[in-house]
N, C-alpha and C positions, 0 to 999 in steps of 0.2 A: 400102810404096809407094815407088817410084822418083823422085826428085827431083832436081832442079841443084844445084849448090853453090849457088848464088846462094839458094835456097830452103832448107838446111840450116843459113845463116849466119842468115838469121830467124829458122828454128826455134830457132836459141842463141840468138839476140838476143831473143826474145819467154821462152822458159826464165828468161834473165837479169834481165828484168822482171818476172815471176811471185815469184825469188828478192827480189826488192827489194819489190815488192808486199807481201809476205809478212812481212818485216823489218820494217817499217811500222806492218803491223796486228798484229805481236806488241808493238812499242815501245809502243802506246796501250794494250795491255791490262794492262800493269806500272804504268803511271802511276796514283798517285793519283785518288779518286773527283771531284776538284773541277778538277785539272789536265784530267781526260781528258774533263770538263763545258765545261770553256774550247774548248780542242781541236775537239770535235764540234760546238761552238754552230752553226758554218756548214755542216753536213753533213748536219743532219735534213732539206732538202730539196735534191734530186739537179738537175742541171741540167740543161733540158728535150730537148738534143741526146744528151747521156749516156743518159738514161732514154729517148728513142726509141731510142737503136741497141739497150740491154739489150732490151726489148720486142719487136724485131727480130729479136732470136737467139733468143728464148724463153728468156732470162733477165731476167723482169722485179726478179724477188728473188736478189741475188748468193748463190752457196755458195762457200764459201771453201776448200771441200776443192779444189772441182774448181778454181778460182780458182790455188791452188797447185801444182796439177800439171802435172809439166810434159809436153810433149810430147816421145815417146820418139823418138828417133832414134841412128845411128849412123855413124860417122865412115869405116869401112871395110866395104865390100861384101861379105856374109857368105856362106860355101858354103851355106847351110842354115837354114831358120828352120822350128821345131815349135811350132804354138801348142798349149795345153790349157788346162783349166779346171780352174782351183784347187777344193780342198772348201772348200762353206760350213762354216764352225764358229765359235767366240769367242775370246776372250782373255780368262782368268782371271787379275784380279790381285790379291795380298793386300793389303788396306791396314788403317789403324788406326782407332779410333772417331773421333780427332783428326782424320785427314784429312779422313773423310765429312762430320763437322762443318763443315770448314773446306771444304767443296765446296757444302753447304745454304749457308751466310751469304753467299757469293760468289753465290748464285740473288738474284734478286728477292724480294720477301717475300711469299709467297701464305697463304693457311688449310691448303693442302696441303704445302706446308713448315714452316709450326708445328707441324702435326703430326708430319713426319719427325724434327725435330729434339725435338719428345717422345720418339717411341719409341727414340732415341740412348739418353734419358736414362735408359732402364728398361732398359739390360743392362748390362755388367761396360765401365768404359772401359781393361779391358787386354784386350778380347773383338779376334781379329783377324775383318776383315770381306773379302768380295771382293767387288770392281768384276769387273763383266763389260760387254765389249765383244762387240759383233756383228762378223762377218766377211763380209762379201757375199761367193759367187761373182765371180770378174775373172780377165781370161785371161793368161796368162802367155808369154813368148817363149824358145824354148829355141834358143839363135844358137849355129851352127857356123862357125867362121872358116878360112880358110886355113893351112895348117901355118906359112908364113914370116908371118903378123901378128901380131906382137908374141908376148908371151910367154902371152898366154892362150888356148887355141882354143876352149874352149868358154864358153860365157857366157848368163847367166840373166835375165830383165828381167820387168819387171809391163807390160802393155802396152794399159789400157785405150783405145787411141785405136792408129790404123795408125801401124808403125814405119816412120819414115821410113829411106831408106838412098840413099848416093849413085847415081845411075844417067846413062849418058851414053846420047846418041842410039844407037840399035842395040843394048845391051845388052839382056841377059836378065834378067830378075828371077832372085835365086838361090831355090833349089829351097822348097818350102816345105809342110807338112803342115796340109789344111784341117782345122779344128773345126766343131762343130757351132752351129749358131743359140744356143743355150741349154744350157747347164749339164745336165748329165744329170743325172736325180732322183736323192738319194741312199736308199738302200734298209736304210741300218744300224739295228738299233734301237737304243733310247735305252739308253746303261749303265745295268747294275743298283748301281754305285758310286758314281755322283752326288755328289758332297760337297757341295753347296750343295744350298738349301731351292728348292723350287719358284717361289714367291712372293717379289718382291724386299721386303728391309727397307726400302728408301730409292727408290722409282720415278724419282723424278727426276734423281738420281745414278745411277742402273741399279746400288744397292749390296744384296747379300745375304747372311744368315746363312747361315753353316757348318752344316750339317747337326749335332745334337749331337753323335753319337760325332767329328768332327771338329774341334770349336770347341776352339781353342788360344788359351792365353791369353800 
């Protein structure tokens, strides 16, 4: 999307408040459980101009992924922009019984977390476990620069939302490769090598056993 400087210095200006934003709501989550009680005392009810405009966007309930992201722009008008779409897949990570634990106690206390932190107690605590993360599909921007900008010409970005890029009266948009609506299905099947159990050990931590011949201790 083609924009004024005038409109690229907001787009930083609103990015740089996202960054502070963000800083904010990491600070409260380190704080102690009776500090971060003081803290929020005035916060459990939102202020009725606040909560009209959320309402207004169709964010009545904040997300704080989208909340931190920032809006993609660039400073130098590129020869070339290729969008595609990433593959859905996860992020396997190893972790220890310790952590999982210490990720159940930091939950709320439900009968479905008594339970998780039972079944902890019934394997080996030198057993390593994996957290899996989900990947959505998100489109990606493949930027081609002019030979004389700077020392990088080609350049990579995530770009869930239009890349802003400077544009003066008359210009051209530079060149650009459409995508499609939607993610194209993928058609792979499922490895026959799987190292994780089907079935998470821990649902609410999204934490799973190693498949036996895998389990390290």
């Amino acid at each position: 999307m083609g924009v004024s400087s005038a409109t690229l210095v907001a787009a930083q200006d609103c990015n740089l408040a996202k960054d502070t934003f963000k800083a904010a709501v990491l600070a409260l989550k380190i704080l102690e459980r009776r500090e971060a009680n003081a803290v929020l005392e005035d916060l459990h009810q939102r202020q009725e101009n606040i909560a009209v405009a959320l309402r207004r966007m169709g964010a009545a309930r904040l997300n704080l992924k989208q909340a931190y992201r920032h809006i993609p722009l660039l400073e130098q008008l590129p020869l070339k922009i290729g969008f595609t779409w990433s593959k859905q897949g996860r992020v396997i990570q190893r972790t220890s019984v310790a952590a999982a634990r210490r990720l159940l106690e930091q939950r709320v206390e439900t009968p479905q977390i008594r339970l998780e932190l039972q079944r902890l107690q019934e394997i080996r605590d030198d057993e390593m476990l994996a957290r899996v993360r989900g990947v959505c599909p998100h489109l990606r921007a493949n930027i081609v620069f002019p030979e004389n900008v700077g020392d990088r010409r080609r350049r990579l970005m995530q770009a869930p939302l239009p890349v802003l890029v400077p544009l003066h009266p008359g210009e051209c948009l530079p060149d650009f490769v459409p995508v499609t609506p939607d993610p194209p299905v993928s058609l792979r099947l499922r490895r026959a090598d799987v190292k994780i159990e089907d079935e998470p050990l821990l649902p609410s931590v999204r934490v799973y056993r190693y498949r036996t011949p895998y389990r390290t201790m």
